[in-house]
C-alpha positions in Angstrom: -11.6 -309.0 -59.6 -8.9 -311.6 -61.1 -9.0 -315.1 -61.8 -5.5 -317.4 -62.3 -4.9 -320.9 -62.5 -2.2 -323.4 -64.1 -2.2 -326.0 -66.1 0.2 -329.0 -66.3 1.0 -330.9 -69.5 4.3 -331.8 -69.3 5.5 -327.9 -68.4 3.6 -325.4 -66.5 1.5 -322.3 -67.8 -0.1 -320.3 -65.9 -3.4 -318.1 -67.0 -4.2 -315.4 -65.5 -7.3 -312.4 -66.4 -6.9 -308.9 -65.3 -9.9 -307.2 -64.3 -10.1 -304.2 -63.5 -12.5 -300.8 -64.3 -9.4 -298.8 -65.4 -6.1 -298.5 -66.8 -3.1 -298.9 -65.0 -0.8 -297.7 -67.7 0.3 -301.7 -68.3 2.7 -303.0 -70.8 4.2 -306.2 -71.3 7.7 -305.8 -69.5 11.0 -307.8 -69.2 13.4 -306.9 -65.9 17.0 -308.2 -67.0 19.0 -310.0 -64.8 21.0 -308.0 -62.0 18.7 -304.9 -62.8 19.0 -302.9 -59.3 15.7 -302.2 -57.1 16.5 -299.6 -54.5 13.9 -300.9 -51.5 12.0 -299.0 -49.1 13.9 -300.7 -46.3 17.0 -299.1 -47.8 18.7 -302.2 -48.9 19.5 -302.0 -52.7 19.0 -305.8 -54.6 19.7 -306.7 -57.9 17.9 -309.5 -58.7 19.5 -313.2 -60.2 17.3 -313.7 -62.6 15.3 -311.7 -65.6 11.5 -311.7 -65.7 8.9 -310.8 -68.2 5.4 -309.7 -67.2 2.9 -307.2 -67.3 3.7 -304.1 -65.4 3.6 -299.8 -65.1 7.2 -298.4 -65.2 7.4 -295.4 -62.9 11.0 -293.8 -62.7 12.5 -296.9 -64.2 11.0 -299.4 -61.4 8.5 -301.8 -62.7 5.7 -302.8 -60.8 4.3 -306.0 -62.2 0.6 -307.4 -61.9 2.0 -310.4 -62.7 5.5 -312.4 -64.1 7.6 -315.2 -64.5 10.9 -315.6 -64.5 13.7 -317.3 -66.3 13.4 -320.3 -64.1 9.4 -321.0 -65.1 8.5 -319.4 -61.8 5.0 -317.4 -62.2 3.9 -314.7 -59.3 0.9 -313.3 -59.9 -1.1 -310.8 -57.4 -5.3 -310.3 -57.6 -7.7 -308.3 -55.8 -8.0 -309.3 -52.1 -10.1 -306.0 -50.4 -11.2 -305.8 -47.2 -9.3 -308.7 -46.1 -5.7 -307.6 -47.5 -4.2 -305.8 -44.0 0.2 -305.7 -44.4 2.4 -304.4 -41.3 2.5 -301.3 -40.4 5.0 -299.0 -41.7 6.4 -297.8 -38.7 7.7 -301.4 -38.2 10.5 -300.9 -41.1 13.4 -302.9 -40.6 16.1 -305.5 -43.2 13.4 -308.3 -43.1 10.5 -305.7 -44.1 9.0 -305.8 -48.1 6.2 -304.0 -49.5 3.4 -305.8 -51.6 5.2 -304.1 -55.0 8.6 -305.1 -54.0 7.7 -309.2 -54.0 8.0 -309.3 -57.7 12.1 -308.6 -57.5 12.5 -310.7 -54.3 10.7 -313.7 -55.0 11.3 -314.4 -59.2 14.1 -312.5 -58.8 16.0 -314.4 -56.5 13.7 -317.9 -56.3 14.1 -320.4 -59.0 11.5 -323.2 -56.8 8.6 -323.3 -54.7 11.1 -324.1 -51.6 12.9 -320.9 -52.3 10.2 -318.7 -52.4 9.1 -320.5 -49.0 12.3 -319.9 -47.4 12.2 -316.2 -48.1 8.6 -315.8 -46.9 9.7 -317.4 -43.9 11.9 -314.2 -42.9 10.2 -311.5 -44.1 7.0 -309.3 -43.5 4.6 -307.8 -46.1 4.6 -303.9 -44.6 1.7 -301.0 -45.7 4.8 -298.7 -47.4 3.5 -297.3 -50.7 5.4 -296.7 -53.8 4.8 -293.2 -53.4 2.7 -290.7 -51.7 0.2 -290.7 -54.3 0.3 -294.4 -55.4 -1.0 -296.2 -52.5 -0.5 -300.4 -51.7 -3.5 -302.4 -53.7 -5.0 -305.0 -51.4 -3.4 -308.1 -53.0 -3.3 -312.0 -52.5 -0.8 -313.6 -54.3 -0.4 -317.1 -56.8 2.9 -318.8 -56.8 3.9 -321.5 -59.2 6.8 -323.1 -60.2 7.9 -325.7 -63.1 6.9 -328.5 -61.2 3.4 -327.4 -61.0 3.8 -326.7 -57.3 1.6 -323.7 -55.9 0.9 -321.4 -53.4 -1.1 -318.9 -52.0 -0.1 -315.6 -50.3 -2.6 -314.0 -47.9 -2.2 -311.3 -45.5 -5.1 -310.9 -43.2 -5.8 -309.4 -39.6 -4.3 -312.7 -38.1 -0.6 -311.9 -40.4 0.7 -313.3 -43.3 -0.4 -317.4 -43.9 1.0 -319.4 -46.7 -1.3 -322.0 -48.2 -0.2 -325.0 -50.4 -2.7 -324.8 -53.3 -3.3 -328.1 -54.2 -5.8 -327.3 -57.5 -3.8 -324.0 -59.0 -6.6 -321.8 -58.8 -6.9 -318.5 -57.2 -9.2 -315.6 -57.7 -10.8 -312.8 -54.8 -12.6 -313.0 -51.5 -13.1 -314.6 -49.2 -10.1 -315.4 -48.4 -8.3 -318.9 -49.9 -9.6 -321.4 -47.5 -13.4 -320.8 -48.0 -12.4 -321.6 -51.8 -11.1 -324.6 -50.9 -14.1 -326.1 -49.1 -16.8 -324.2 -51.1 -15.6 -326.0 -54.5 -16.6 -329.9 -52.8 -20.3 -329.0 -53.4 -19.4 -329.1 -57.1 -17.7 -332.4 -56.9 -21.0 -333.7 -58.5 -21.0 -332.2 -62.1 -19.6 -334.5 -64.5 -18.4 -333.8 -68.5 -20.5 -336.3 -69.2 -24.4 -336.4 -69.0 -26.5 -338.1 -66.2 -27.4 -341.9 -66.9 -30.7 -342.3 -68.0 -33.4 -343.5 -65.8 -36.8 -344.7 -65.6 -39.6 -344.3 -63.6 -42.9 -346.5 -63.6 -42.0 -347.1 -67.3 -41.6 -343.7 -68.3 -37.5 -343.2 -69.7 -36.2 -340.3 -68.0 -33.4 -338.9 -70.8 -31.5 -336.3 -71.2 -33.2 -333.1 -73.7 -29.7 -331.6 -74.1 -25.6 -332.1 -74.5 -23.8 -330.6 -71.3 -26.7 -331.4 -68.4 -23.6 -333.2 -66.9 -22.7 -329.5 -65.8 -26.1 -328.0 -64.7 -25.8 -326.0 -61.4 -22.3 -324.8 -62.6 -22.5 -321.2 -61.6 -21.8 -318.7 -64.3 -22.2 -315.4 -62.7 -19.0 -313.6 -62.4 -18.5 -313.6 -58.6 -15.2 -314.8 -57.3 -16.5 -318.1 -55.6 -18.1 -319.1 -58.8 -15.5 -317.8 -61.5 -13.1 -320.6 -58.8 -15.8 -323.5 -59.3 -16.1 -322.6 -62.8 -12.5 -322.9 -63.2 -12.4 -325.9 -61.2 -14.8 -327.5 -63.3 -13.1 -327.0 -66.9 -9.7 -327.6 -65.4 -11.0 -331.3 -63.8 -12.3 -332.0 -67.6 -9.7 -330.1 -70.2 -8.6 -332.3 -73.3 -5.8 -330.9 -75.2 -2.7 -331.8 -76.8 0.4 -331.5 -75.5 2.3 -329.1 -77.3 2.9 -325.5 -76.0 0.2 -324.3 -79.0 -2.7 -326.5 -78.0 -1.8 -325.7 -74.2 -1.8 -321.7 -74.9 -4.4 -321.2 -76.7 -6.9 -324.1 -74.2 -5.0 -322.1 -71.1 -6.9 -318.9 -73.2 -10.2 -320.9 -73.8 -10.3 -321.4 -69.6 -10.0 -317.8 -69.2 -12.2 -316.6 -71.9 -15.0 -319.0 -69.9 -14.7 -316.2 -66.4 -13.9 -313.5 -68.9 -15.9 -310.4 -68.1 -17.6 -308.2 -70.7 -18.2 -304.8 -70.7 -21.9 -303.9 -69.1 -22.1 -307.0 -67.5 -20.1 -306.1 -64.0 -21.0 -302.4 -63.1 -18.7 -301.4 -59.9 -19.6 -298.9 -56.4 -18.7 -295.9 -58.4 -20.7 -296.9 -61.5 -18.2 -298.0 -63.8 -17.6 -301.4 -65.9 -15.6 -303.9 -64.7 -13.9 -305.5 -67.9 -11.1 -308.0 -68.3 -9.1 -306.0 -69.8 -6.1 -308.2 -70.7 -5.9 -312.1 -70.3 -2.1 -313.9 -70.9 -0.5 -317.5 -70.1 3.1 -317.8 -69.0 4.8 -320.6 -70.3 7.6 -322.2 -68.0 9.4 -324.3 -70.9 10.8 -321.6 -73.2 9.6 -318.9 -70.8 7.2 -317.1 -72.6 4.5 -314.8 -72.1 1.3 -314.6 -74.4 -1.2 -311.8 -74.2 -4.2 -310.5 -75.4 -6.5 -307.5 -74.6 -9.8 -306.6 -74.6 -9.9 -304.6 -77.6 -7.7 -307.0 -79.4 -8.3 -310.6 -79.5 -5.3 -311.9 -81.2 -2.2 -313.3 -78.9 0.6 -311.9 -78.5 3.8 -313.5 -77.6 7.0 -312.2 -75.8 9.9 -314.3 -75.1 12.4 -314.2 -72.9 15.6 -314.1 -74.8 19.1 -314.3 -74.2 19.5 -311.1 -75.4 16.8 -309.1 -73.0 17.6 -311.3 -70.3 21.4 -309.6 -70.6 20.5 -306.0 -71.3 21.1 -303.0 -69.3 18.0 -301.6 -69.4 14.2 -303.0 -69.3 12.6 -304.0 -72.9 9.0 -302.4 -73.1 6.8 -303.3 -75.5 3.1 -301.4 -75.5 0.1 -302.8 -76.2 -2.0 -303.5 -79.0 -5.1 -301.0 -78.6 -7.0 -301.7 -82.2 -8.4 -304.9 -83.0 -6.6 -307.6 -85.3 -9.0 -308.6 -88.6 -7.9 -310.7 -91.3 -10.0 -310.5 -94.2 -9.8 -313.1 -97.1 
């Protein structure tokens, strides 16, 4: 479960929840520029550009859930399971990338949309795991850039398709297209309440503020976490500083947040969001909070951790923030 979307006022951010029924060992993570990724094709890259993003480091190679990089392009991957099918391993050749390696070969090489769709273009998403016991999530994948262009990444039974994504929202199955159509039979709902009316003389108002929105889903399934997003996306108000961006980016996330107890999994355990951030493409920045911390926190992308040698790792809160008067 995941839900991502951007949103455009004068520079991109893009918000993304993470929601998962465990810990993947995450911190927040910045990749310098020409850091060195040994890939399982053989090839060693190191990439152009720095990235910062949340990610587990296992022998010095991050593997990010999600990242921009110093050009304001965002990559983020969400749960895509029992439609997610990659090449087969035995299929390894120069062209061939695993799910975990797009992070270095997109935002580390791409600094636009056509970039990244050039690459795609010539390579193939292959089932090689990290490591014997770390086997491939089934992902889908959310590409933006700074000019509020987007994409969508799925690879199925039929191979890898590349969708423009006209409204910047992604979040599970089924697959991106049935999003696409299923979100018209919300085209209705309105900010604003219905009109009043009148029947045989008797006024027909409305009881309540927000009946503009009724039938808006609000279960936490992924078609209706994508309408619901749809829906406060189509209507948001906010300024147009990076402040009032971040923290409505945070208010849009917080609506298809989940909470604990309310999503109970196969094997019996709670779904949670367990972190939610917005990456900003303007002074590349990336603002986080978790689940048992609500405050935001902010790394940047500096000139100084873009030129290091070595990643910059910075752990996360665990204990909630209170400010008492």
């Amino acid at each position: 479960m995941c839900t991502a979307f951007t949103l455009f006022k004068n520079r991109l951010y893009f918000g993304r929840n993470m929601d998962l029924d465990y810990s993947f060992n995450e911190s927040v993570v910045v990749t310098p520029r020409h850091y060195s990724f040994l890939l399982k094709n053989g090839k060693r890259v190191k990439n152009t550009y720095a990235m910062v993003g949340m990610a587990t480091v296992i022998n010095g190679c991050p593997l990010y859930a999600e990242a921009i990089n110093e050009k304001g392009v965002c990559l983020a991957g969400l749960n895509f399971p029992q439609n997610a099918v990659y090449g087969k391993k035995g299929n390894l050749n120069e062209n061939s990338v695993t799910p975990f390696e797009l992070f270095p070969i997109l935002l580390g090489q791409c600094e636009n949309i056509e970039q990244i769709k050039d690459i795609l273009a010539k390579i193939d998403i292959v089932d090689v795991p990290f490591s014997p016991n770390l086997p491939n999530a089934s992902l889908h994948w959310m590409v933006s850039d700074r000019n509020n262009n987007c994409l969508v990444i799925e690879c199925t039974k039929d191979g890898m398709a590349v969708y423009d994504n006209p409204l910047g929202i992604l979040t599970n199955n089924p697959p991106f297209p049935f999003h696409l159509e299923n979100v018209r039979q919300y085209l209705h709902l309105s900010s604003h309440n219905p009109e009043i009316a009148e029947e045989n003389g008797y006024r027909l108002d409305n009881f309540c503020e927000g009946a503009g929105g009724l039938g808006l889903p609000g279960d936490f399934s992924s078609p209706s976490r994508f309408a619901k997003v749809f829906f406060a996306k189509r209507y948001s108000v906010c300024d147009d500083d990076e402040m009032s961006c971040v923290t409505q980016a945070f208010h849009i996330l917080d609506s298809v947040a989940m909470i604990r107890g309310t999503v109970v999994t196969e094997t019996g355990k709670n779904d949670i969001t367990r972190y939610s951030c917005v990456m900003c493409s303007d002074d590349i920045s990336y603002f986080y909070k978790t689940y048992d911390n609500n405050q935001i926190s902010v790394v940047r992308l500096t000139e100084e951790r873009m030129n290091s040698i070595k990643l910059s790792i910075f752990a996360l809160p665990t204990q909630q923030q209170f400010v008492f008067n």
